[in-house]
PAMI-42495 format. One line per 8 residues: for each residue x negated, y negated, z of C-alpha. Coordinates in steps of 0.02 Angstrom, whole numbers, plus 32768, in hexadecimal, padded with zeros to 4 digits. Layout:
N
X,Y,Z ~ ...
// end
This chain:
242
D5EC,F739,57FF ~ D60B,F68C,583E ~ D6D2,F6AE,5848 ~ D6B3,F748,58B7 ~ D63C,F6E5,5925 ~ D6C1,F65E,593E ~ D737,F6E7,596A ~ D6CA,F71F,59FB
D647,F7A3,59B9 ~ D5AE,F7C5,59E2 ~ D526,F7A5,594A ~ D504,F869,593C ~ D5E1,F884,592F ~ D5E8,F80B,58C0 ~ D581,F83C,5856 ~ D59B,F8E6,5864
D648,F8B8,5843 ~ D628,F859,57A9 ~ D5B7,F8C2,5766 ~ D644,F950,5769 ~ D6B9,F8B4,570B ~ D661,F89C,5680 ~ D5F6,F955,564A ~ D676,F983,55FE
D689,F8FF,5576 ~ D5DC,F8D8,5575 ~ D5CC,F98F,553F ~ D63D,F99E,54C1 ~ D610,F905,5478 ~ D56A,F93A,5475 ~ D5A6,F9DF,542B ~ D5FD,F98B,539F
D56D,F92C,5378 ~ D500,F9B7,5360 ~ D57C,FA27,52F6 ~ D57F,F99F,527A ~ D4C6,F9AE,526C ~ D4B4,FA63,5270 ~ D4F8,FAA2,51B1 ~ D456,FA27,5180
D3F8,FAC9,51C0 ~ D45F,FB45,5156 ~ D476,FADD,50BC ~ D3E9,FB28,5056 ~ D381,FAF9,4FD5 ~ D332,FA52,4FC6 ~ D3AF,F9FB,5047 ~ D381,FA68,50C8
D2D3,FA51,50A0 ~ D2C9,F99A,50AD ~ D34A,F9A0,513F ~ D308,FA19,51B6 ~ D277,F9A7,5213 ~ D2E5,F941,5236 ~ D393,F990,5263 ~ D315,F9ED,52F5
D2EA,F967,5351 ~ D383,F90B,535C ~ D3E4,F9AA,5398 ~ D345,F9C2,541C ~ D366,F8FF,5453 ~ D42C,F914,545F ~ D418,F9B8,54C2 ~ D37E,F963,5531
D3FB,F8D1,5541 ~ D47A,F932,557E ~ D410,F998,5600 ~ D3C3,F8E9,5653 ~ D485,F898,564F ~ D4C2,F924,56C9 ~ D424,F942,572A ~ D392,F8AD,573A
D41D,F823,5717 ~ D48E,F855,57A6 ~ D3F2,F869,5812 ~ D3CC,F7C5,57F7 ~ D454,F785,580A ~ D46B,F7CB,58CD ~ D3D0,F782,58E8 ~ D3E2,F6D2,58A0
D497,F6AA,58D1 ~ D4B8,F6B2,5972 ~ D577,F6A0,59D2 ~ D59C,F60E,5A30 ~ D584,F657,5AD4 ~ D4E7,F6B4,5AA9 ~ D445,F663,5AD0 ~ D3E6,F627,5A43
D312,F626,5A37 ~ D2C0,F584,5A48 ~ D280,F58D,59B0 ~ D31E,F5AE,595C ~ D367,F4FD,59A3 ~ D2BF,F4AF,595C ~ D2DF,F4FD,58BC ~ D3A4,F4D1,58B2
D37D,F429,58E3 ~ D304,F415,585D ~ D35E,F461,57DE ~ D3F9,F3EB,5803 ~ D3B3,F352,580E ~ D346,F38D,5758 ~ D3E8,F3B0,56EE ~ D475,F35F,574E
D498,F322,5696 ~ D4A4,F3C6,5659 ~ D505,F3E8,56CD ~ D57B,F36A,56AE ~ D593,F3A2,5614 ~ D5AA,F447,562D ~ D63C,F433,56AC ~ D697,F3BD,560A
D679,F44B,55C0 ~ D6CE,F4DB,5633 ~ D753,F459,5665 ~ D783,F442,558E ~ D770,F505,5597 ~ D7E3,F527,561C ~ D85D,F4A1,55D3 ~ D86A,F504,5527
D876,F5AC,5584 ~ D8F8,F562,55E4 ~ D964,F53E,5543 ~ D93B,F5C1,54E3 ~ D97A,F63E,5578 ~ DA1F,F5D1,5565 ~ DA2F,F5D3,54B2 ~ DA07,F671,5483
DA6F,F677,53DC ~ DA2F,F5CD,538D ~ D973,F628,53BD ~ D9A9,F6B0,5375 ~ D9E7,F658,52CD ~ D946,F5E8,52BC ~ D8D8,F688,52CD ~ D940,F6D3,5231
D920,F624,51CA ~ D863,F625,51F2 ~ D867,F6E0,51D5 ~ D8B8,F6DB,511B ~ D859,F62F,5102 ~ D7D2,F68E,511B ~ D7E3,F71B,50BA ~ D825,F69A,5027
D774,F643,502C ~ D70E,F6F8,5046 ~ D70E,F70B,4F82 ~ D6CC,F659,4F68 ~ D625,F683,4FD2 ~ D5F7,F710,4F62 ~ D58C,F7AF,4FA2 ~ D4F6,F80E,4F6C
D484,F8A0,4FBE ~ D3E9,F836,4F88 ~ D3CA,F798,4F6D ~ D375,F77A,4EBD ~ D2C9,F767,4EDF ~ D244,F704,4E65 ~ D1B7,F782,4E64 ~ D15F,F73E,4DE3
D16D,F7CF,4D5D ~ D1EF,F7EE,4CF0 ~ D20E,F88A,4C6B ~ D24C,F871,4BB6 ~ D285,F8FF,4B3A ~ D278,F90C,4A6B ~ D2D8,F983,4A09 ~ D2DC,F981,4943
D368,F9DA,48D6 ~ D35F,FA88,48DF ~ D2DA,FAB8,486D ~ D276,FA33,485C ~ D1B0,FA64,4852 ~ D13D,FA49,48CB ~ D0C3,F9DF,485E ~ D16E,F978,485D
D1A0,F981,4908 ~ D0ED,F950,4925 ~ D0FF,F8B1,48D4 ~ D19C,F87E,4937 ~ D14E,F8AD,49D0 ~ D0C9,F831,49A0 ~ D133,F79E,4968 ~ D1A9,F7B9,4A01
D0FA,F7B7,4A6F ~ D0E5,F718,4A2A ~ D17E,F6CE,4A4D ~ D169,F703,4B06 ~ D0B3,F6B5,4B0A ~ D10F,F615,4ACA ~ D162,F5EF,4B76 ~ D0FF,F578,4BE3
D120,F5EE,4C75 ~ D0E3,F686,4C37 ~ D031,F6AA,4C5C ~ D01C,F747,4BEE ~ D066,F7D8,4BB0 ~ D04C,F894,4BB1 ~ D090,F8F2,4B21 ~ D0BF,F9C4,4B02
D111,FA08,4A5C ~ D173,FA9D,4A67 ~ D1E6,FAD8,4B02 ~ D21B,FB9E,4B35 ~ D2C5,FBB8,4B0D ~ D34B,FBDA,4BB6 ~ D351,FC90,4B66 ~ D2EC,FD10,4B34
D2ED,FDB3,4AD7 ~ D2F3,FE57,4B03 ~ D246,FE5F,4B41 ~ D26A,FDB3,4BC1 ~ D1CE,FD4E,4B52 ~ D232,FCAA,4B23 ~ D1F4,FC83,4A68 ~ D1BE,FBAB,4A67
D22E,FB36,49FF ~ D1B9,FACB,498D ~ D24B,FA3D,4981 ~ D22A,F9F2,4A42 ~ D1D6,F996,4A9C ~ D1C6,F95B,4B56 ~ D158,F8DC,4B97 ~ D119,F8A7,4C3C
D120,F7E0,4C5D ~ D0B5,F781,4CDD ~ D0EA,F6D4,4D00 ~ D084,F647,4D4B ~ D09F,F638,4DF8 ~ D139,F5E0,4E3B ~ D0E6,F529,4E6A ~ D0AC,F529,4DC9
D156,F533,4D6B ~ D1FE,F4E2,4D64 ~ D260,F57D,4D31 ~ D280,F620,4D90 ~ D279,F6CD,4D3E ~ D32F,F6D7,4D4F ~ D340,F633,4CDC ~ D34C,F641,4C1B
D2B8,F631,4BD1 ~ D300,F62A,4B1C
// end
């Protein structure tokens, strides 16, 4: 807005005129933003589950953002910034006087800071293929160091519980089966984290028979472990406890 001031336009052109400048890739950047976040919606299961309260509101903030940056912000900004030849409020001198004497520092800074910019944009419009050939080296450095970061849809959390599984030879009794249950309770209870222990012989096969009732293997057993709680402990769930 300030460049179409300085060419002679009234605060309402200009920012008419900018406004009309920059919707366009405000919108699509906007747009591209939300696409990314919509197939959270659609993904099913337990990812959409834990992914739809949020994905929502950020796609409501990006589209409210994009309503006030073509509608509240240009109105604004005709109101604020005013051409030189327009007259400007009393209050408004107060105000700019205040505000540049407050962060003339800031200001300072910030015109090191578009003068370095213009500088670089400046060479970079002038050497357009050694920008281009430093983009490719950051790009393939990049995608060289990508596998060292590693990736995972959720981050391994220490919930404090943990489940173990038993299973004897095939055959084995379940007065046997019993007594390894037992001894491999005990062995659990033997950790300093573990709090206690809860215990069930015999799990229903995958597959049933013809009538769908799964018949109960007497050679298994799966166990439920409670840990004390995490201040209490040096070791997480994920750690061997061996």
């Amino acid at each position: 807005m300030h460049a179409k001031l300085g060419h002679g336009r009234s605060s309402r052109e200009a920012a008419v005129e900018g406004t009309r400048e920059v919707i366009l890739p405000i919108a699509a950047a906007t747009g591209v933003m939300v696409l990314a976040l919509l197939p959270l919606l659609a993904s099913g299961v337990i990812t959409q589950i834990m992914f739809v309260g949020q994905v929502s509101p950020i796609v409501f903030a990006l589209a409210a953002s994009l309503v006030v940056s073509v509608t509240l912000t240009p109105l604004l900004a005709a109101y604020l910034f005013k051409s030189p030849g327009q007259p400007v409020a009393p209050w408004r001198n107060r105000l700019d006087r205040s505000v540049e004497y407050a962060v003339t520092p800031t200001r300072r800074a910030l015109a090191g800071l578009e003068a370095g910019y213009r500088t670089s944009l400046r060479w970079s419009l002038r050497n357009v293929g050694a920008v281009l050939a430093i983009a490719a080296v950051l790009t393939y450095a990049a995608v060289q160091l990508a596998s060292l970061i590693g990736s995972e849809m959720m981050p391994l959390a220490d919930t404090g519980q943990a489940s173990a599984y038993l299973e004897a030879s095939p055959g084995t009794s379940f007065a046997a089966t019993s007594q390894k249950a037992k001894a491999f309770e005990q062995i659990l209870l033997a950790q300093p984290e573990v709090q206690r222990v809860s215990g069930e012989i015999g799990e229903p096969t995958a597959s049933g028979y013809v009538t769908g009732t799964a018949m109960g293997t007497v050679n298994s057993a799966s166990y439920l472990i409670t840990f004390a709680p995490k201040e209490a402990r040096t070791r997480t769930i994920w750690q061997n406890h061996g």
